[in-house]
C-alpha positions as CSV (number, residue, x, y, z in Angstrom):
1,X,33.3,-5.2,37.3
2,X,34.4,-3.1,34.4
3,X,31.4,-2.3,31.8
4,X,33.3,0.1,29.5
5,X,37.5,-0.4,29.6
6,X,37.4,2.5,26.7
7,X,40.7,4.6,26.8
8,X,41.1,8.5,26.4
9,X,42.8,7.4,23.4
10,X,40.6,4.7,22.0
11,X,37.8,7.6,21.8
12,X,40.2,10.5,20.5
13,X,40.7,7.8,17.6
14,X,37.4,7.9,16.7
15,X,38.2,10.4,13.7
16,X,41.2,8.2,13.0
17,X,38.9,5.8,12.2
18,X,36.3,7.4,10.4
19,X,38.7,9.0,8.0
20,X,40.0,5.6,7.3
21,X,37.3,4.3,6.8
22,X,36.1,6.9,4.3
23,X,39.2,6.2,2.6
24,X,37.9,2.7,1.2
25,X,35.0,4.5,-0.5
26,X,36.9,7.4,-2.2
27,X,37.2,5.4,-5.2
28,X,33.5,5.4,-5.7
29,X,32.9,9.2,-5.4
30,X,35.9,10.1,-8.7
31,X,34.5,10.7,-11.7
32,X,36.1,11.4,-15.1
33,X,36.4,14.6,-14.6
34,X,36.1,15.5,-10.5
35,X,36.2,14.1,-7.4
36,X,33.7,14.8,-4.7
37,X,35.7,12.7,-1.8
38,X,35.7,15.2,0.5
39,X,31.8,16.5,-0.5
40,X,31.5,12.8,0.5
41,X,33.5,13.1,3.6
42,X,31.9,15.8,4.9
43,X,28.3,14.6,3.9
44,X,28.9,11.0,6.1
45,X,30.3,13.2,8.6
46,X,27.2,15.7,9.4
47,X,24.8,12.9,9.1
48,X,26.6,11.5,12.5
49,X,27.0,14.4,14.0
50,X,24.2,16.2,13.8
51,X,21.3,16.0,16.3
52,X,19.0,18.5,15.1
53,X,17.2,18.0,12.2
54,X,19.5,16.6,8.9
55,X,19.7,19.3,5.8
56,X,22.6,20.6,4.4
57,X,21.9,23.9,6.0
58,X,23.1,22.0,9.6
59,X,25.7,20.5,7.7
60,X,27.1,23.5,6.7
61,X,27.0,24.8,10.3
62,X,28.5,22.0,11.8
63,X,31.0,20.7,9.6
64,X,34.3,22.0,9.0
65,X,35.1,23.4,5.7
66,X,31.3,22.5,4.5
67,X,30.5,24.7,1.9
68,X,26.7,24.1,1.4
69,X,26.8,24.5,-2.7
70,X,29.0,21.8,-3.3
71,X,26.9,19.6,-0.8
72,X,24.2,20.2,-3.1
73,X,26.3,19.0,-6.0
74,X,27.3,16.2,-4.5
75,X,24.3,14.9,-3.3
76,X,22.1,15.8,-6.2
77,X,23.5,16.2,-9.0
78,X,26.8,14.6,-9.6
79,X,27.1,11.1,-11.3
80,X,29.6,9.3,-8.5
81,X,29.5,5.8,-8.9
82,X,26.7,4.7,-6.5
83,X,25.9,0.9,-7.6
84,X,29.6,0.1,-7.3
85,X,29.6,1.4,-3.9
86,X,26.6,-0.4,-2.7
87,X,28.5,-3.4,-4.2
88,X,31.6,-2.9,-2.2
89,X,29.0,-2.0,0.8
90,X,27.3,-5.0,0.8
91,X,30.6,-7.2,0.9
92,X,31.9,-4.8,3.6
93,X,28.3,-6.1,5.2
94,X,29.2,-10.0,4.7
95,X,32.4,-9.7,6.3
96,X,31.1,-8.5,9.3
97,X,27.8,-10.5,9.5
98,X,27.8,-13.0,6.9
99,X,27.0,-16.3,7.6
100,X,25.6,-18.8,4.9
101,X,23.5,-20.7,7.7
102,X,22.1,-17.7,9.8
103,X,22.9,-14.8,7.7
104,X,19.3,-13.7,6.7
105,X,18.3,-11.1,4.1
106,X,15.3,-9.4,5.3
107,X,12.9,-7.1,2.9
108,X,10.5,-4.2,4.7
109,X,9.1,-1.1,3.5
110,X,9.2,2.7,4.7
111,X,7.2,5.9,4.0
112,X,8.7,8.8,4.6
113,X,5.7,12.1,5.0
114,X,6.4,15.0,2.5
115,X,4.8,18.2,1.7
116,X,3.6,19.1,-1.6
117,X,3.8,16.9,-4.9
118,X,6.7,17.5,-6.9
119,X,9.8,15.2,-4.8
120,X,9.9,12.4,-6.7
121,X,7.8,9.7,-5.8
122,X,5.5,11.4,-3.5
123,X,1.8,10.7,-3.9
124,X,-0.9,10.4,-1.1
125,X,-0.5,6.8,-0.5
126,X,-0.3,4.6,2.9
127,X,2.4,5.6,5.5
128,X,3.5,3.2,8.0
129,X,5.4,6.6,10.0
130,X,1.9,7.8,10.2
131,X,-0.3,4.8,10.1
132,X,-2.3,5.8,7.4
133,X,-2.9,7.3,4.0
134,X,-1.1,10.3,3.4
135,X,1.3,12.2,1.0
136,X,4.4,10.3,1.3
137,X,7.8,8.7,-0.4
138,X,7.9,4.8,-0.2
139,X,10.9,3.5,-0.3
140,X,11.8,-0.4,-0.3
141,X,14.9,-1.7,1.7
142,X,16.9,-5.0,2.0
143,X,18.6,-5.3,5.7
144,X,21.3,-8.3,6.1
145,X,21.5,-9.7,9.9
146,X,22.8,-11.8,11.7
147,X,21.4,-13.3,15.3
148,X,22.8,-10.3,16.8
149,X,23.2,-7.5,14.9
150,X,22.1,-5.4,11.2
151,X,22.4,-3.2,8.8
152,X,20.8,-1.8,5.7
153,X,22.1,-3.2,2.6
154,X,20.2,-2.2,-0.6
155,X,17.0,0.3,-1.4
156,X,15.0,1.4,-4.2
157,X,11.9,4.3,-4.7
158,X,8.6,2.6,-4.9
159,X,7.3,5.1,-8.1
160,X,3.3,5.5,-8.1
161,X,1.9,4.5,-11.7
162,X,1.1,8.3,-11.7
163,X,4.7,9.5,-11.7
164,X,5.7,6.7,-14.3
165,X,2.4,8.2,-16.7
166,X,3.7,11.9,-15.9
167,X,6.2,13.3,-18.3
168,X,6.6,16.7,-16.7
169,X,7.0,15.6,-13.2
170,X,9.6,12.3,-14.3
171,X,11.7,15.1,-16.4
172,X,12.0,17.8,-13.5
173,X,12.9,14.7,-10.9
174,X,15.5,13.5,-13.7
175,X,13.8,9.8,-13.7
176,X,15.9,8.2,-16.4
177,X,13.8,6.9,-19.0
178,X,14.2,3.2,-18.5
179,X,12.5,3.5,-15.4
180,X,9.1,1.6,-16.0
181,X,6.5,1.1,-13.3
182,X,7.3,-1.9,-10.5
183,X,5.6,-3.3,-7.6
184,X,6.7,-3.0,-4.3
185,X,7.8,-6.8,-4.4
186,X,9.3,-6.7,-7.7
187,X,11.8,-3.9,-6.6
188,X,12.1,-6.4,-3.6
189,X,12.8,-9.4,-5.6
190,X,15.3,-7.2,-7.6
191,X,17.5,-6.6,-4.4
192,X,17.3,-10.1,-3.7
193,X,18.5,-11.6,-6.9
194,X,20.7,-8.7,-6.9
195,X,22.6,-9.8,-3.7
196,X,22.4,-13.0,-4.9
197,X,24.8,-12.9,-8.1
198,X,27.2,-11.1,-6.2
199,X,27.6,-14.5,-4.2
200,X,27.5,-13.3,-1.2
201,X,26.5,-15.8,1.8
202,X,23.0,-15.9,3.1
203,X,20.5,-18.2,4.5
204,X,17.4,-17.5,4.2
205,X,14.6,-14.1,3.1
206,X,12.0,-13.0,5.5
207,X,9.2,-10.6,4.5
208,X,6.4,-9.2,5.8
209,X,2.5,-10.4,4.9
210,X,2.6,-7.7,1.8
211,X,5.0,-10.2,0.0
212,X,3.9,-12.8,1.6
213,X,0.4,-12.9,0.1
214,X,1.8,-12.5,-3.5
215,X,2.4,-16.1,-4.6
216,X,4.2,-15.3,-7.9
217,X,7.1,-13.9,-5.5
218,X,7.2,-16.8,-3.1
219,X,7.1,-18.9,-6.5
220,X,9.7,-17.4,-8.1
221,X,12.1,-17.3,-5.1
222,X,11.3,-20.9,-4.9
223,X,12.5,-21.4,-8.5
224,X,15.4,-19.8,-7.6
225,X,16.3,-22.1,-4.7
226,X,16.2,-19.4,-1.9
227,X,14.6,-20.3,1.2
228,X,12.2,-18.0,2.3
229,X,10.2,-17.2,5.3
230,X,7.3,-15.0,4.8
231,X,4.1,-13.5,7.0
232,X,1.3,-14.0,5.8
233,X,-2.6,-12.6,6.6
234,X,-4.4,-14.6,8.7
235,X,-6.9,-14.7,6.0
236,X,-4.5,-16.7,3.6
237,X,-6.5,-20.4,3.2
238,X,-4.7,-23.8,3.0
239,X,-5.1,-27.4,2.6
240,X,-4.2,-29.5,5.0
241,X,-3.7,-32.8,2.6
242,X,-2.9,-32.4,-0.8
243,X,-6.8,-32.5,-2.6
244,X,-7.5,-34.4,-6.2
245,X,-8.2,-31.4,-8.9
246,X,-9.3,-32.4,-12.4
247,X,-10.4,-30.9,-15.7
248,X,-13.8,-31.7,-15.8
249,X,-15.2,-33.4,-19.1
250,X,-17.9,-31.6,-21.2
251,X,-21.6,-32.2,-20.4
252,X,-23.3,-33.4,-23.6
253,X,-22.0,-32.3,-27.1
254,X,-22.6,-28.9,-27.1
255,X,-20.3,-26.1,-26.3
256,X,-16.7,-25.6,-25.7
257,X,-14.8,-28.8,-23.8
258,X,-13.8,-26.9,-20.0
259,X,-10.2,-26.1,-19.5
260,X,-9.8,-24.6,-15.9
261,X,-8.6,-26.9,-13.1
262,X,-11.1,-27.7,-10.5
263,X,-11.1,-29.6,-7.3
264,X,-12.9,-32.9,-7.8
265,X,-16.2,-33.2,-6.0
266,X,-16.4,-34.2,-2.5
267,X,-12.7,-33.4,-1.9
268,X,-12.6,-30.6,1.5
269,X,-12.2,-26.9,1.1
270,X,-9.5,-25.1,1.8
271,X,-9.4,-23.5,5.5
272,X,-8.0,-20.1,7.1
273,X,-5.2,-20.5,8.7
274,X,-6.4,-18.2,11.8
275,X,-9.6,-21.0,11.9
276,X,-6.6,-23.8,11.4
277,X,-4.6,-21.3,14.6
278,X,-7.5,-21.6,16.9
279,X,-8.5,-25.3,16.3
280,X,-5.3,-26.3,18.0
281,X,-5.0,-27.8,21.2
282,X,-2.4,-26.6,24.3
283,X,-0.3,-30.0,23.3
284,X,0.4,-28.6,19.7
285,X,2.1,-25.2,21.4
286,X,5.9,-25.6,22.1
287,X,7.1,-22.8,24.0
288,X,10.9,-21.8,23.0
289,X,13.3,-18.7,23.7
290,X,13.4,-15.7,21.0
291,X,16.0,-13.6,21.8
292,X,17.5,-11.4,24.7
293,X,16.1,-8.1,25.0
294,X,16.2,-5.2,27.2
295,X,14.1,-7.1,29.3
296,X,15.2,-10.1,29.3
297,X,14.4,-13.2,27.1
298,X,11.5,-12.7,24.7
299,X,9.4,-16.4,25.1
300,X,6.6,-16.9,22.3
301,X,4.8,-20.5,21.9
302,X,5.3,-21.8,18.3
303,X,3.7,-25.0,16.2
304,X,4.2,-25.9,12.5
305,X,2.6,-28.2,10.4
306,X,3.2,-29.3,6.5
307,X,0.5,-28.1,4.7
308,X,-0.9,-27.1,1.1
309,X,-0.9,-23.3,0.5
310,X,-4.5,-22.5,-1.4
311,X,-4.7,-20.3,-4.3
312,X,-7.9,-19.8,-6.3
313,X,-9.2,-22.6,-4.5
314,X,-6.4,-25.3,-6.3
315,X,-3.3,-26.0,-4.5
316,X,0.1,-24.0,-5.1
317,X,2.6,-25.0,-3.3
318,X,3.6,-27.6,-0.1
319,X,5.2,-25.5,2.7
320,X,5.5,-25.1,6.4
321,X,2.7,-23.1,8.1
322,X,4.9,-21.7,11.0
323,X,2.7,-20.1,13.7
324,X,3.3,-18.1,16.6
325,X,1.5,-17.5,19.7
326,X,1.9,-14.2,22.1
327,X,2.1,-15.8,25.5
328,X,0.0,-12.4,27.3
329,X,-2.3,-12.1,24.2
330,X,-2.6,-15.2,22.4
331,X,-2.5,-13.1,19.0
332,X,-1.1,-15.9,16.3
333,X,1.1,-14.9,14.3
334,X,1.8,-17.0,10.7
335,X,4.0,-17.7,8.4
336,X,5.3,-20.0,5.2
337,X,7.9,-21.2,4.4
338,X,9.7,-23.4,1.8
339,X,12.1,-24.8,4.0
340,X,13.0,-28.4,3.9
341,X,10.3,-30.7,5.2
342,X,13.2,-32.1,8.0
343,X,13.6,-28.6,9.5
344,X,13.1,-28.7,13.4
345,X,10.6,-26.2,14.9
346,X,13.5,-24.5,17.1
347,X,14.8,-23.4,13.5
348,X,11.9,-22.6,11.7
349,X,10.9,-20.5,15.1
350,X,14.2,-18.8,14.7
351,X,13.6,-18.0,11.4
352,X,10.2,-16.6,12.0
353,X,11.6,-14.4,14.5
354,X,14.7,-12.5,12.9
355,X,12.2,-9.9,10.7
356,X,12.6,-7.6,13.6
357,X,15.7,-7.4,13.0
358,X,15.1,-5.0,9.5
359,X,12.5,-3.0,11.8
360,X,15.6,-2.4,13.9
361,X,17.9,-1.8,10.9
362,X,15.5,1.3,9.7
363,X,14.6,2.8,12.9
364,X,18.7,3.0,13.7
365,X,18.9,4.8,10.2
366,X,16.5,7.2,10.9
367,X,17.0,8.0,14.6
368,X,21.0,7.6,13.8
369,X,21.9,8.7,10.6
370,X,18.9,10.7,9.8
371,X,17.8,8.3,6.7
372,X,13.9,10.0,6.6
373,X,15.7,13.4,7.1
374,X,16.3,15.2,3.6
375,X,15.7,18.0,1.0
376,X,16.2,16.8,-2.1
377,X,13.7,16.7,-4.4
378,X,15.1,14.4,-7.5
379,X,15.6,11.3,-8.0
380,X,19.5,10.9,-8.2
381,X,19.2,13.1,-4.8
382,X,17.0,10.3,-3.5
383,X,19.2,7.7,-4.4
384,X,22.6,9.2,-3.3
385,X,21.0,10.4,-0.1
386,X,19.5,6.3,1.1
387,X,23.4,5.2,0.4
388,X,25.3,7.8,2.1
389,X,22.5,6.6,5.1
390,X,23.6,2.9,4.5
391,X,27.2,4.0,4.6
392,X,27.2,5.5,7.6
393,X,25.0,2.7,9.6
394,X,27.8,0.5,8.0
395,X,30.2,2.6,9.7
396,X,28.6,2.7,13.3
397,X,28.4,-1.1,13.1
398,X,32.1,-1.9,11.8
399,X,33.1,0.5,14.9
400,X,30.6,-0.9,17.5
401,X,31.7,-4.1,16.9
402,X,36.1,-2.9,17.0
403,X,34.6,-1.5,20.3
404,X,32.6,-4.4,21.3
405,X,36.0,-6.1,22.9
406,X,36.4,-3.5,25.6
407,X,32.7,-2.4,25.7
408,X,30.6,-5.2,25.3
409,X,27.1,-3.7,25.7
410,X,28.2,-1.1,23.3
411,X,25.2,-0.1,21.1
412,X,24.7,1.6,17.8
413,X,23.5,4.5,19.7
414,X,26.6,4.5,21.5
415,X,28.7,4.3,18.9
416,X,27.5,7.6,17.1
417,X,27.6,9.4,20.6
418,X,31.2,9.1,20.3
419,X,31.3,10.6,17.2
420,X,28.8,13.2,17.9
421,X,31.4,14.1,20.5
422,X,34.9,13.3,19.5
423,X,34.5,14.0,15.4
424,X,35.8,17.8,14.7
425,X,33.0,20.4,14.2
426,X,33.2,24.0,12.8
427,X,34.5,26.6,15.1
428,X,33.3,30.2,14.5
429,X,34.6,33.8,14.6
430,X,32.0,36.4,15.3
431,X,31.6,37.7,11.5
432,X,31.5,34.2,10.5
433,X,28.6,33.7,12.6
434,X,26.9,36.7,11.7
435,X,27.3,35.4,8.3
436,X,25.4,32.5,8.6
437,X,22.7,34.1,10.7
438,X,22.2,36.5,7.8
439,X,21.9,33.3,5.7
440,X,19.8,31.6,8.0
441,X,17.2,34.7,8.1
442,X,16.8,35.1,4.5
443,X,16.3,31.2,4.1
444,X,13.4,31.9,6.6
445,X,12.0,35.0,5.0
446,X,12.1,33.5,1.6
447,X,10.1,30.6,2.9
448,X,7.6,33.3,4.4
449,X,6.9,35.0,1.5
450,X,6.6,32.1,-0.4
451,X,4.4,30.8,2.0
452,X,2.2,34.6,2.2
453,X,2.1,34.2,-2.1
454,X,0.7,30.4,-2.0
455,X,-1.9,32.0,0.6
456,X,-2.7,35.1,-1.6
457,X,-3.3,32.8,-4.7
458,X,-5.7,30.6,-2.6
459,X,-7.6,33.4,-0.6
460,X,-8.5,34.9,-4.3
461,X,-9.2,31.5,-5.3
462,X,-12.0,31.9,-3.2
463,X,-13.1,35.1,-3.8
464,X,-12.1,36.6,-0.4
């Protein structure tokens, strides 16, 4: 049997292909006076060919005709139309994946360490790269998927109160002065409502507990009739039949008449849903099929009741409580949800299940297109850096799947391997090498004595 039926021609048109591809975004990088096409170009191309770690110094050595000060134009400083592309990207996304039933928008978070305090952004905050506090850039990101496949679709920097308070820092980062300080779910909801007046198709959000737990988001998506699945902590309390609440009358004549809901006396407290988890017996647990993996098919046992979701002791809202069971640990996993109150479990289980799809959707940017591998320090570099990274994961997944049909276990990873070896790279004369070894050394004696003055400063700081 045949795995990989692949010509010596399908891979030499792998540049073919790419420049073509390329060619639907040039639009997008003219401006009213320039065009930085080819900066573009060459930009996508290093970030799929390089290996080593991504700067525009590897770029440069890697890339034909890369000249590394219009890299740095291009990716930090000029004004190329980024939301427009990031339109056209995300309906690029739908026609590949998107599905109104089982197309899923999926919201997750990603720190990204950093030295020092001046790249935008960066504060010592928590770091899910490092699993715990430290100095860091957070950025948000939408991923759309499918059942089988996904891809990043939309992102925005998470900016600390501190940098919105800080004039000095916002003006060297060139934060534009709308910019006003937003929670890590508002800039998620943004994305969401975002793709959602474009009209593209979709069937459902999932999120992780941190938006889960915040029920003026799963409120407002509710308002806006998008179904939602979202973790929550296994601290979150419920009711498991709707309770009466009242507005208790004044006691005696004297003082002001009460105004806060209450739940009327007698009625039961609300429970946590891990106590709710464990009270259940074996006959509650279905066991149902995930997904394949490497391993074969990922089994999980799943139950899901209606219940009321508590907040400040009064009820909020009915949902499902969809929980999941680890078969070798019997960790429960939980979730709510607004779907309709005729869902099956097998769907609700499905639904549960696709957030790991965005957790695959950002480790394939960074181990594939280098998406936590930059040095830029501003905030239009920030931004034009995160979408050439979603515009070349869109790539690899348009040409996984046009090499799906003769390769059917073809991979992501796979995908950029043929580019890493069938894309053209810079070929060197001895003096031009020389060249950029002189330029490489005096990068790296620059950052040593910069490095010997920071020390100096400090040692006399202490009176050494």
């Amino acid at each position: 049997m045949t795995l990989v039926a692949l010509s010596a021609y399908d891979l030499s048109q792998a540049y073919v292909t790419f420049t073509q591809f390329h060619s639907r975004y040039t639009p997008f990088f003219t401006t009213t006076t320039r065009s930085v096409s080819e900066s573009a170009q060459r930009y996508l191309q290093g970030q799929l060919i390089t290996s080593q770690r991504n700067n525009l110094f590897q770029y440069c050595r890697e890339v034909p005709a890369c000249e590394y000060q219009a890299m740095q134009y291009f990716i930090s400083e000029s004004p190329w139309r980024e939301k427009a592309l990031l339109d056209q990207l995300r309906q690029d996304v739908c026609t590949c994946l998107g599905d109104p039933v089982e197309g899923a928008l999926l919201l997750d978070e990603s720190g990204i360490p950093k030295q020092g305090r001046m790249s935008v952004g960066v504060q010592r905050q928590y770091c899910g790269s490092l699993g715990k506090v430290g100095n860091c850039q957070v950025g948000v990101y939408l991923a759309y998927s499918n059942p089988t496949h996904s891809t990043l679709v939309d992102r925005r920097l998470y900016l600390p109160a501190s940098w919105i308070e800080d004039e000095e820092r916002r003006k060297k980062c060139g934060v534009p002065s709308e910019i006003t300080f937003k929670t890590k779910a508002e800039l998620g909801l943004e994305m969401i409502l975002s793709f959602k007046e474009q009209g593209l198709p979709f069937g459902w959000v999932g999120m992780d507990a941190h938006y889960g737990e915040q029920p003026w988001l799963l409120k407002r998506l509710n308002e806006e009739q998008i179904c939602y699945m979202a973790d929550i902590p296994c601290t979150t309390r419920i009711f498991l039949t709707l309770p009466k609440t009242e507005i208790p009358l004044r006691k005696g004549d004297r003082g002001r008449h009460p105004t806060k809901e209450r739940l009327v006396e007698g009625e039961p407290s609300p429970v946590e849903v891990r106590a709710f988890g464990k009270s259940l017996s074996s006959s509650d647990w279905t066991r149902l099929r995930i997904r394949e993996t490497e391993r074969g098919e990922l089994v999980a046992e799943f139950a899901a009741v209606r219940v009321w979701h508590s907040v400040d002791n009064l009820p909020f809202q009915e949902v499902w409580l969809v929980m999941r069971r680890d078969l070798e640990t019997s960790e429960i996993r939980f979730s709510f949800s607004n779907a309709p109150s005729d869902t099956p479990l097998e769907r609700l289980a499905h639904m549960q299940s696709r957030r790991y799809w965005v957790e695959r959707a950002l480790e394939n940017a960074k181990g594939e297109a280098h998406l936590d591998q930059y040095e830029v320090r501003g905030w239009r570099g920030w931004h034009h850096h995160m979408t050439m990274t979603l515009l070349a994961m869109l790539f690899l997944l348009e040409l996984t799947l046009q090499m799906k049909e003769k390769a059917p276990m073809l991979t992501i990873q796979d995908a950029r391997e043929i580019l890493e070896k069938f894309l053209p790279r810079k070929v060197y004369s001895p003096e031009e090498f020389m060249a950029l070894l002189e330029q490489k050394h005096k990068a790296r004696l620059s950052a040593r004595n910069s490095h010997a003055k920071k020390q100096k400063k400090w040692l006399q700081s202490l009176k050494i």
